[in-house]
N, C-alpha and C positions, 0 to 999 in steps of 0.2 A: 742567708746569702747576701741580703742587701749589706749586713755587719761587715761581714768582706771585703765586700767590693770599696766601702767608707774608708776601710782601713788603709786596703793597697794603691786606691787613685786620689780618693779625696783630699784624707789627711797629710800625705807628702806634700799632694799639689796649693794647700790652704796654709801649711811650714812653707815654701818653698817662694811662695809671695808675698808673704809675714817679712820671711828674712831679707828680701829682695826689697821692700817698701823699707823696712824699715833701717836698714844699710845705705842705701840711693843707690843701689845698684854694686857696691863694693863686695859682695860676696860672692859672686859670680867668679871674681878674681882670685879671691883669697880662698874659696875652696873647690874652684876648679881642679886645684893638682891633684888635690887630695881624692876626691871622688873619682879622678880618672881610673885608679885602680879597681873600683867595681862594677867598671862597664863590660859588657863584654868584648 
């Protein structure tokens, strides 16, 4: 259960401020568009 839960919240959320720190902030822009289409 905990394997799970690491996969679906943690490791997005630990990529997600990797690429955000390690950009300054420019990925937010450059892949905005793109992930728009799997929002619901």
């Amino acid at each position: 259960m905990l394997n799970g839960l690491f996969w679906m919240i943690v490791a997005p959320s630990l990529v997600g401020m990797l690429l955000n720190h390690l950009s300054k902030g420019k990925v937010k822009v450059s892949l905005s568009p793109k992930l728009l289409l799997l929002q619901k």
